[in-house]
C-alpha positions as CSV (number, residue, x, y, z in Angstrom):
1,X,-48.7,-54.3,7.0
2,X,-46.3,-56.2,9.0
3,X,-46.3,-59.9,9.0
4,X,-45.2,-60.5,13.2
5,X,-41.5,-61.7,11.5
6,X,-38.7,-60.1,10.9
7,X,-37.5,-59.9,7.0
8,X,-33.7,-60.0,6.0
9,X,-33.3,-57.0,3.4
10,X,-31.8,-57.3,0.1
11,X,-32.4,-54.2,-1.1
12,X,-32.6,-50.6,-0.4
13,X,-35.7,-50.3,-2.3
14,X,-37.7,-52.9,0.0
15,X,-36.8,-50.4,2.9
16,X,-37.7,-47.6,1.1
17,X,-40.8,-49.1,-0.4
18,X,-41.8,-50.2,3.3
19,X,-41.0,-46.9,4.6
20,X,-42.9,-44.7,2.0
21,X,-46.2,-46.7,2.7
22,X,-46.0,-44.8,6.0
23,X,-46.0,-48.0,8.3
24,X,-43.8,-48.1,11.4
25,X,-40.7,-49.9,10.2
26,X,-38.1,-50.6,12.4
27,X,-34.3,-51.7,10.4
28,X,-31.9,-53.4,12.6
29,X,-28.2,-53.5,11.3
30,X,-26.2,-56.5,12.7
31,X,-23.1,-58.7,12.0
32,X,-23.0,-62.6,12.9
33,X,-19.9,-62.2,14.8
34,X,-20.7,-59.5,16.9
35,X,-22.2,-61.5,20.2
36,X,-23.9,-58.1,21.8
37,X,-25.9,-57.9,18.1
38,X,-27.0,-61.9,18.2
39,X,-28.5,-61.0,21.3
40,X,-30.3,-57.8,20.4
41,X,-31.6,-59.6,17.4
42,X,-33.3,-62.1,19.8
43,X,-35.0,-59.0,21.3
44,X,-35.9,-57.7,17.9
45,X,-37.2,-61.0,16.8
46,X,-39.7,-60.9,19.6
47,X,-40.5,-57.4,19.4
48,X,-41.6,-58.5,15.9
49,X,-44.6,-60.5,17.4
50,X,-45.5,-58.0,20.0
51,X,-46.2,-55.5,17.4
52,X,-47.1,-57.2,14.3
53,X,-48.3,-54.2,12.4
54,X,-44.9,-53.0,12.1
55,X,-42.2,-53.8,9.4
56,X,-39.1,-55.3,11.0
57,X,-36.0,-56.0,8.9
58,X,-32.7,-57.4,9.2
59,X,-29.8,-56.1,7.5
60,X,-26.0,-58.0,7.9
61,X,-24.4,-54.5,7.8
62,X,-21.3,-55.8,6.2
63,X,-22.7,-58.0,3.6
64,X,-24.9,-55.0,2.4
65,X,-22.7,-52.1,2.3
66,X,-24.7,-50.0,-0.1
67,X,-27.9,-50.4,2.8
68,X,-25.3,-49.4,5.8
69,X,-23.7,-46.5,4.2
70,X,-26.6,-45.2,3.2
71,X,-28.0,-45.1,6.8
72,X,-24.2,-43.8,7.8
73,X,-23.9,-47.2,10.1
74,X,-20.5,-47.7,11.1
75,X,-20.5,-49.8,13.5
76,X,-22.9,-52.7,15.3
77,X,-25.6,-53.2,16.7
78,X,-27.7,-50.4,14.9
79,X,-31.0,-49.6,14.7
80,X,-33.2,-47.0,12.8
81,X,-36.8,-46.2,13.2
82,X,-39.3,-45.1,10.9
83,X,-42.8,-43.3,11.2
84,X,-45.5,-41.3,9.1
85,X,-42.3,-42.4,6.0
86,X,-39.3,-40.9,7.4
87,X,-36.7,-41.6,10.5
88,X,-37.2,-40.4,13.4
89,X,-34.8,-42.0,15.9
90,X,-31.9,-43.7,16.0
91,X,-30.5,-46.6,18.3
92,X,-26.9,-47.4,18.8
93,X,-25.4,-50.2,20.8
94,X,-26.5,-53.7,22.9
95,X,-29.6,-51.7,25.0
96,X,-32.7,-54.2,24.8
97,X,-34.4,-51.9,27.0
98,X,-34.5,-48.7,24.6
99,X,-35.0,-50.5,22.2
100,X,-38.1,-51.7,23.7
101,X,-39.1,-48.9,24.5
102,X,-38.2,-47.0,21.5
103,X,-40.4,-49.4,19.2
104,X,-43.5,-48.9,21.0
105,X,-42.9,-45.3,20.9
106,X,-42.6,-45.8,17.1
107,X,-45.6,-48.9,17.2
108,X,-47.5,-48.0,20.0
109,X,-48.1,-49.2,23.5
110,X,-49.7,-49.0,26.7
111,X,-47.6,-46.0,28.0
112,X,-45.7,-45.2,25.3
113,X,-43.8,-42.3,27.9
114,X,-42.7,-44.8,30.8
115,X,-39.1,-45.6,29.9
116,X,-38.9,-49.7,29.4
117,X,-35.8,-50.3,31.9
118,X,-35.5,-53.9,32.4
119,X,-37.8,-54.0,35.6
120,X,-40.7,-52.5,34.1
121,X,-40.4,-53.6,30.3
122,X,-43.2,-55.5,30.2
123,X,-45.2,-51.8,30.1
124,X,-43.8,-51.3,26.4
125,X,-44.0,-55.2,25.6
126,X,-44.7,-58.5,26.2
127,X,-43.8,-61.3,28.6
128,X,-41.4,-62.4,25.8
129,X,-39.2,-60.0,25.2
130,X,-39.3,-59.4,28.9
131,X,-38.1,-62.3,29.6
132,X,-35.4,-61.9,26.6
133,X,-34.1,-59.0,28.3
134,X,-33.3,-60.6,31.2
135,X,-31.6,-64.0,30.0
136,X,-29.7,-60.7,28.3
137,X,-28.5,-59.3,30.9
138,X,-27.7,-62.6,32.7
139,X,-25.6,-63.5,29.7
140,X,-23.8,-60.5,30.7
141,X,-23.8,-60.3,34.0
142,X,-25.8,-57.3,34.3
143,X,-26.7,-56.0,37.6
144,X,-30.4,-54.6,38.2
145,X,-31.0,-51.1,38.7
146,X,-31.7,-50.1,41.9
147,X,-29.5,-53.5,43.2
148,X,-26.0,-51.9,44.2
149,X,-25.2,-53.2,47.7
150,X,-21.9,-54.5,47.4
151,X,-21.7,-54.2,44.3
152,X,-17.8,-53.4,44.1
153,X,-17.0,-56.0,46.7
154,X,-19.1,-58.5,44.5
155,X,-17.2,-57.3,41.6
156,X,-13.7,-57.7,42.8
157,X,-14.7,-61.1,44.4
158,X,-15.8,-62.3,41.2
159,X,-12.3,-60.9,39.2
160,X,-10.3,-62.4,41.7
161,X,-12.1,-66.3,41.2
162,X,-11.7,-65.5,37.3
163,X,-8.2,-64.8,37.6
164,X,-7.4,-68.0,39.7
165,X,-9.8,-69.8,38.1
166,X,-6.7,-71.4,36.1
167,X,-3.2,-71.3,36.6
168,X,-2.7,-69.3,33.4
169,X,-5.2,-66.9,32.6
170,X,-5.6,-65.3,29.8
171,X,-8.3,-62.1,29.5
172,X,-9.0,-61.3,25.9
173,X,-10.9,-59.7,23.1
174,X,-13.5,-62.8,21.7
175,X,-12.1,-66.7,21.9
176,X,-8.5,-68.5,21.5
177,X,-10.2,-70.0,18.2
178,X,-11.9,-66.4,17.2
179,X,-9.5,-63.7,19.0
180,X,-11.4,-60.8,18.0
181,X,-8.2,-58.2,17.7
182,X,-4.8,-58.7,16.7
183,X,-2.8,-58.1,20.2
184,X,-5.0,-61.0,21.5
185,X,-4.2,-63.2,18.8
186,X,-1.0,-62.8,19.2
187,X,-0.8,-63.7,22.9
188,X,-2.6,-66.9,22.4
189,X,-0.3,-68.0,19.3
190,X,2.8,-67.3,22.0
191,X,1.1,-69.2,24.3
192,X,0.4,-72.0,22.0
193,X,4.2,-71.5,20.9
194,X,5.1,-71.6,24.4
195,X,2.8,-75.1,24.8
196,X,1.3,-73.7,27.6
197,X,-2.4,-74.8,28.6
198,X,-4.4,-72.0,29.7
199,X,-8.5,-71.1,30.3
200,X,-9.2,-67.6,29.1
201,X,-12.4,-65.1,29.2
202,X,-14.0,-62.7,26.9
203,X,-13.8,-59.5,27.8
204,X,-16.5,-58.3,25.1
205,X,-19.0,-60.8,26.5
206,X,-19.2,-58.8,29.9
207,X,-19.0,-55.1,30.4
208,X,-19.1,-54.8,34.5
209,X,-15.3,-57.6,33.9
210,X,-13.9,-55.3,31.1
211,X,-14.4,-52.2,33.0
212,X,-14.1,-53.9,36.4
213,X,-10.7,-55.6,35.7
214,X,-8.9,-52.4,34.4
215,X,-9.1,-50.7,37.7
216,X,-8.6,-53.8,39.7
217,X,-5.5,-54.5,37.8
218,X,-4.2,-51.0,37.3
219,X,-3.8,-51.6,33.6
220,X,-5.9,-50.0,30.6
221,X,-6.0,-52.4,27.9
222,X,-6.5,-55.6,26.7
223,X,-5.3,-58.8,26.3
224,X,-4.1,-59.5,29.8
225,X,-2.4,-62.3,31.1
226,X,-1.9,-63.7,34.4
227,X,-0.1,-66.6,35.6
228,X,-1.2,-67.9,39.5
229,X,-3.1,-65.1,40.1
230,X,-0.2,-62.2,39.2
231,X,-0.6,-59.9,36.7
232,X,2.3,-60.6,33.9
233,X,1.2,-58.0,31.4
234,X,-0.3,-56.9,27.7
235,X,0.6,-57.8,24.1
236,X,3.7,-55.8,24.2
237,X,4.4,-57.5,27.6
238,X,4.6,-61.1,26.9
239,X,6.2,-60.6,22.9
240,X,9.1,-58.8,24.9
241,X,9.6,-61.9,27.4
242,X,8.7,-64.3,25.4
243,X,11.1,-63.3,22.7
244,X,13.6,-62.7,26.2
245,X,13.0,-66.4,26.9
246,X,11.7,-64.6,30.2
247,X,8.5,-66.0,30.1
248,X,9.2,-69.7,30.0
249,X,11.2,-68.7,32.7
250,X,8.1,-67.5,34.9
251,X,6.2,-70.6,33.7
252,X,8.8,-72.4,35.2
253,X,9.5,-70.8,38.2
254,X,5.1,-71.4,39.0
255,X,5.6,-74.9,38.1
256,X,3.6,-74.9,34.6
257,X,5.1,-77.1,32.2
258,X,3.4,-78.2,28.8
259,X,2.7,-81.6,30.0
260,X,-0.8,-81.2,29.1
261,X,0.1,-81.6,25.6
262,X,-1.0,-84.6,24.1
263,X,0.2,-85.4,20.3
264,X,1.0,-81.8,19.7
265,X,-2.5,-80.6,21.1
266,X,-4.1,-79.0,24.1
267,X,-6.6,-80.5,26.1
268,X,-9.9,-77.6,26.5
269,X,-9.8,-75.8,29.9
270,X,-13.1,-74.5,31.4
271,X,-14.0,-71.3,29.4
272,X,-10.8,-71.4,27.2
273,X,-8.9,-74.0,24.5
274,X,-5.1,-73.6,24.1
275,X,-4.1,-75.1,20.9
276,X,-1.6,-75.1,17.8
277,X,-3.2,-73.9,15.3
278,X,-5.0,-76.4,12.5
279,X,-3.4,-75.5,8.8
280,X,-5.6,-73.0,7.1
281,X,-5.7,-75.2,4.0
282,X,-4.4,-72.3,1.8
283,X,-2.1,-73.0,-0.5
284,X,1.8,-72.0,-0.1
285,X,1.3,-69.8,-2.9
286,X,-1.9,-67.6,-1.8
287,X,0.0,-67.6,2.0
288,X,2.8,-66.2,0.1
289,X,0.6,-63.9,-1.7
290,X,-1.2,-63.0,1.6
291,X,1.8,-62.2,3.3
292,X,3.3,-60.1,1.0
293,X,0.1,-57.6,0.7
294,X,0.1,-57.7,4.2
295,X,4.2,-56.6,4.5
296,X,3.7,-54.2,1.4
297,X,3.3,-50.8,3.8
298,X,4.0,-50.4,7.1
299,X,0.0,-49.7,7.3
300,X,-1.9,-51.6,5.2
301,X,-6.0,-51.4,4.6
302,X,-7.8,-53.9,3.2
303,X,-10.8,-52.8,2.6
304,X,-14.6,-52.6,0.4
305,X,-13.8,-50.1,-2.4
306,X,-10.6,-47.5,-2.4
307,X,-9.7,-44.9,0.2
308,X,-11.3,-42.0,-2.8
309,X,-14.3,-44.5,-2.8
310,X,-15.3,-46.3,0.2
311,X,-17.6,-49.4,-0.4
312,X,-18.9,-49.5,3.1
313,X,-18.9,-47.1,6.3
314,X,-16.9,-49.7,8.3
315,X,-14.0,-49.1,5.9
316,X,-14.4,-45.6,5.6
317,X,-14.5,-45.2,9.2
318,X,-11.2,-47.2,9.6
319,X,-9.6,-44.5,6.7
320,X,-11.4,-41.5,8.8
321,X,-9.3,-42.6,11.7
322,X,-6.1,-43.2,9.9
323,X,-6.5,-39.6,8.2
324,X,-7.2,-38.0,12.0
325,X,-3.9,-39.5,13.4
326,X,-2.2,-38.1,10.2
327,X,-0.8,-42.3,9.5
328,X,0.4,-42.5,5.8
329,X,-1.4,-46.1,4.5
330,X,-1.9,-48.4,1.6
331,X,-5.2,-50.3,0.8
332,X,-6.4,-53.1,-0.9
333,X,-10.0,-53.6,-2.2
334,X,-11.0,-56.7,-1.9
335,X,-13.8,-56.6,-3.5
336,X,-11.8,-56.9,-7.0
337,X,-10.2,-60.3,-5.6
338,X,-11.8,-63.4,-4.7
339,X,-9.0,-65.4,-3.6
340,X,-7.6,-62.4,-1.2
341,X,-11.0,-61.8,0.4
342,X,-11.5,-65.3,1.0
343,X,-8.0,-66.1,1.9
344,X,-7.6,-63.5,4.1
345,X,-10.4,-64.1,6.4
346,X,-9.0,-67.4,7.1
347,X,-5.1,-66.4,7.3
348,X,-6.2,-63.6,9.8
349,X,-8.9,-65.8,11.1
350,X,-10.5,-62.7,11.3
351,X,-14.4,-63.3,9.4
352,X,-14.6,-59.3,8.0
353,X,-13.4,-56.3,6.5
354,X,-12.1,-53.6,7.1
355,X,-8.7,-55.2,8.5
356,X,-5.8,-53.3,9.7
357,X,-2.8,-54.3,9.6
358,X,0.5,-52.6,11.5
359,X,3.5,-53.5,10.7
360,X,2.5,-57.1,9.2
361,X,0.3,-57.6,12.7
362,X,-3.2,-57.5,12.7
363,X,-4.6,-54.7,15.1
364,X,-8.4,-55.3,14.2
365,X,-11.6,-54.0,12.0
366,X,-13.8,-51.1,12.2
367,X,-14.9,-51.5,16.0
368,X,-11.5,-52.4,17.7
369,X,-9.8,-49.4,15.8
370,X,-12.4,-46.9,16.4
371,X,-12.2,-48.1,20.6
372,X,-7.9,-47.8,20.2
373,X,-8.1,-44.3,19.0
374,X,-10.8,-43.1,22.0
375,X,-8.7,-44.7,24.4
376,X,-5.3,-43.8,22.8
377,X,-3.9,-46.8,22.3
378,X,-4.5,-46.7,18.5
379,X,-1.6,-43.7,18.7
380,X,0.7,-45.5,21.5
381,X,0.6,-48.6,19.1
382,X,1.9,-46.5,16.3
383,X,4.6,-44.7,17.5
384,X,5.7,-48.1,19.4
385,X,6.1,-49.4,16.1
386,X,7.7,-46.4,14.4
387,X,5.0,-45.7,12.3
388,X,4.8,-42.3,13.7
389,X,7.0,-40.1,15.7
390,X,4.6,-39.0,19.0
391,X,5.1,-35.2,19.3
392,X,6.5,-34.0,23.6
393,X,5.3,-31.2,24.7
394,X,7.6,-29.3,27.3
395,X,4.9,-29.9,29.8
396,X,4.8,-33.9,28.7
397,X,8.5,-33.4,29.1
398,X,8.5,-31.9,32.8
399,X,5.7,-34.7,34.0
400,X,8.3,-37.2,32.8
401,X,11.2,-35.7,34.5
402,X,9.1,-35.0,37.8
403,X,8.2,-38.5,37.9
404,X,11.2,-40.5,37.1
405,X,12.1,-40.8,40.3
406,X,10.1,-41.2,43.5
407,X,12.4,-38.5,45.1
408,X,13.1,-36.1,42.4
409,X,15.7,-33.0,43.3
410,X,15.6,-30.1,40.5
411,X,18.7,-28.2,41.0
412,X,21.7,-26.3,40.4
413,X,24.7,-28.7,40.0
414,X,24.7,-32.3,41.1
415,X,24.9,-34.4,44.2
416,X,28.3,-34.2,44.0
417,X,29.3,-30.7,42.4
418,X,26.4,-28.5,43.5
419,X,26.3,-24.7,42.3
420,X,25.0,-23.2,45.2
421,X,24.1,-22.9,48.5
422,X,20.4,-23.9,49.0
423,X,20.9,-27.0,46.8
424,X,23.8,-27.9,48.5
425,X,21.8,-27.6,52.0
426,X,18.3,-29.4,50.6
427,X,21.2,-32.1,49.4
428,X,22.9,-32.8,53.1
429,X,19.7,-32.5,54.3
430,X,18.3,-35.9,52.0
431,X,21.2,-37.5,52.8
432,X,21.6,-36.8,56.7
433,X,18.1,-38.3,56.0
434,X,19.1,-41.5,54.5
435,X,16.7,-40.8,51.5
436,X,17.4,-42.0,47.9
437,X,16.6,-39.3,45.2
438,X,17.2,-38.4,41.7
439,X,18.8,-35.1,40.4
440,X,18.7,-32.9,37.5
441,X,21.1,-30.0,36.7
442,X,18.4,-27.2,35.6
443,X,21.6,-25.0,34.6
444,X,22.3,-27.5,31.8
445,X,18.9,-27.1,30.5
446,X,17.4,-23.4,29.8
447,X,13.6,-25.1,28.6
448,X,13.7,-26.9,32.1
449,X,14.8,-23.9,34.2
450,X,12.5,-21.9,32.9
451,X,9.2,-24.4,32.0
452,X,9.2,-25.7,35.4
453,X,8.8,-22.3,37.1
454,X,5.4,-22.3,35.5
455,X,4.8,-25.3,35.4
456,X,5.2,-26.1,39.2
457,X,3.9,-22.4,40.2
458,X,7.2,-22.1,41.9
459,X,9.8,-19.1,40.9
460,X,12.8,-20.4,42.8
461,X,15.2,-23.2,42.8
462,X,15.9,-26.2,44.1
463,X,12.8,-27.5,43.7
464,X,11.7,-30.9,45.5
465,X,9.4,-34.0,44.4
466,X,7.9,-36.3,45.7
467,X,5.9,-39.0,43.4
468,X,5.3,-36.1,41.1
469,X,4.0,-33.9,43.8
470,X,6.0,-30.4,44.4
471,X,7.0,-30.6,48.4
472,X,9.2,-27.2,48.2
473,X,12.4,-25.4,48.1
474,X,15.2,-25.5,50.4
475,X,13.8,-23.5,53.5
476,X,10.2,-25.9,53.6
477,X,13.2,-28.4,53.3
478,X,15.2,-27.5,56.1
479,X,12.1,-26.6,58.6
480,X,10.6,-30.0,57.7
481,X,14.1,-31.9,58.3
482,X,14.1,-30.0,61.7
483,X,10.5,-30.9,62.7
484,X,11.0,-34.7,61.7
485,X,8.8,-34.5,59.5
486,X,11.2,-35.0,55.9
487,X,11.6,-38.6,56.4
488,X,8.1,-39.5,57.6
489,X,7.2,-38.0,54.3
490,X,8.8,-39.7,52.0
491,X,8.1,-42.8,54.1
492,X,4.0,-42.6,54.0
């Protein structure tokens, strides 16, 4: 019977022995640098003492490879529940309150059907765990159910004091001294380079800001600087002006000098440190070493076990990806060298495997790659880089071309030479107007002519745009320049 603690696993066998005796056991996978799993395992721990009949154990996914593959974990938090000796359920992901309300489904409870949402968790378990839940959800900002009012206004007032909250802010994946992916990492060392102080905030720590700041910023992925309030950009952003000399340049121009330097370090800054970075006391020969592995392919793995025999499923979920995007790699297992596993993890300053490397930069492990390939990035990254050549569609082509300019005018000829006489009127009649447009020449380019006809549902040219909407051809053109309405148009 279970002892009211939770036991860290070494074994499959303990599991399996647990399991067979047909006791509830409940096995919760988790990594010490994953913040969302330290706080589930709170929840677990005092789940553990609400049902004491119950086996609860620990496993640190990475450090027991053999255990996680052999549940198919491949990422963190993870959960698994057992009853009458075999799984039944499955829980994946920082949700205190299923997982709650999943154990006493497995365990027993009062009313084992009423789903434990934070309000009303104290039906499936104690006062503890209740309370657990809700330092949880304060952690991370949560907002209760049924509690919307104001809720976006709230929101954007809260992004906005973030983004003020320091003359140079930087939004990030995990902390200046633990970035927790490699474009973030990269921004602070430029910033450090730079000798710019600056307070930053942890995107992972708080869903409602990560999702919340994307739309309020118009801009999909992380890191994200901003300097007095104003957006500057991403990763690819800030290398670009930094390397430009662009972005000292903006420091400047806000008044933010390095002054705050003192004897070649930063002073901290509310949620954030800017600083050079300490040596990594490896020696010039294994940073040689380290380097080189990393430069050796364009893609590099390193990984548990070989791309033909995955030691663990974080790795082989990094490969799975890789495969899907069709990206050519080389690996290196590092559980056949000491001094790379070890001296990696403090090079990178990254404390796992897998890592991925792109082009000598560090992109990230298992969970950061996985979240780049839903969202796309994983492939924009890529072909930035030149590790792949991104494939254009006709119709990716004709978006592109519609949208290039606010104004866009498909039609026969140019401006200046057109080559007949509806594009030459819809052309007097933009510039009687005194409206700026672009132009393309469909008779130069038979996949055009012909793809935008079915691609705008429109059988005739010219052809008219307006931010990437179809307005017409040349007679809606004319009637609309006669009714006054062409220039109010494009002036909305």
């Amino acid at each position: 019977m279970g002892s009211g603690s939770v036991k860290n696993v070494e074994s499959k066998a303990e599991v399996d022995k647990a399991v067979n005796e047909g006791n509830p056991v409940i096995l919760h996978f988790w990594a010490t640098w994953c913040e969302a799993s330290k706080h589930m395992d709170q929840v677990f721990s005092h789940l553990s003492t609400d049902f004491p009949h119950a086996h609860f154990f620990r496993v640190e996914a990475e450090e027991q490879p053999e255990i996680s593959e052999a549940f198919s974990v491949s990422a963190v938090p993870y959960v698994v529940f057992f009853k009458g000796g075999k799984a039944v359920d499955t829980l994946e992901g920082a949700d205190p309150s299923s997982l709650a309300n999943k154990v006493a489904k497995v365990a027993g409870s009062v009313n084992p059907d009423e789903p434990a949402a934070p309000a009303s968790l104290g039906l499936a378990a104690g006062a503890t765990v209740l309370e657990t839940v809700k330092e949880f959800a304060k952690d991370n900002r949560a907002v209760p159910v049924g509690n919307q009012t104001g809720r976006s206004d709230d929101l954007n007032k809260k992004l906005r004091q973030l983004i003020k909250s320091h003359p140079v802010m930087l939004f990030m994946k995990g902390t200046p001294e633990e970035p927790k992916c490699g474009f973030s990492q990269k921004v602070v060392n430029i910033l450090n380079e730079e000798k710019i102080q600056f307070g930053s905030f942890d995107i992972l720590t708080d869903q409602e800001v990560r999702e919340g700041l994307k739309k309020f910023s118009n801009w999909p992925t992380y890191p994200q600087l901003y300097c007095k309030g104003e957006l500057v950009g991403g990763c690819d952003i800030v290398i670009s002006m930094h390397e430009g000399g662009e972005l000292k340049d903006v420091f400047s121009d806000h008044e933010i000098d390095s002054t705050n330097v003192i004897n070649g370090k930063f002073s901290e800054s509310g949620s954030g440190k800017g600083g050079v970075s300490a040596s990594t006391g490896l020696s010039s020969s294994v940073t040689s070493r380290l380097v080189s592995l990393i430069n050796s392919s364009p893609v590099m793995v390193f990984m548990k076990g070989t791309p033909e025999e995955p030691k663990c499923g974080f790795s082989r979920k990094v490969l799975d990806i890789l495969e899907q995007e069709k990206v050519e790699y080389k690996s290196f297992d590092v559980l056949t060298d000491t001094e790379v596993r070890q001296g990696l993890k403090v090079h990178s300053n990254w404390s796992s495997y897998p890592q991925l490397y792109i082009k000598g930069e560090l992109i990230g492990g298992s969970d950061v790659v996985l979240e780049m390939q839903k969202s796309g990035e994983l492939r924009r990254v890529l072909a930035d880089r030149g590790v792949i050549i991104p494939h254009e569609t006709l119709d990716d082509r004709l978006t592109k071309l519609v949208s290039s300019s606010p104004v866009m005018l498909f039609m026969k000829g140019t401006p200046d030479a057109p080559k007949c006489g509806f594009s030459s009127k819809v052309v007097n009649a933009l510039t009687d107007e005194g409206v700026t447009f672009g132009s393309f020449d469909i008779l130069s380019d038979d996949a055009v002519r012909q793809g935008l006809k079915t691609f705008s549902n429109w059988p005739t040219y010219p052809q008219l745009y307006y931010k990437g909407e179809l307005i017409g051809g040349c007679d809606i053109i004319l009637e609309m320049k006669n009714n006054g309405e062409l220039k109010s148009t494009f002036s909305e």
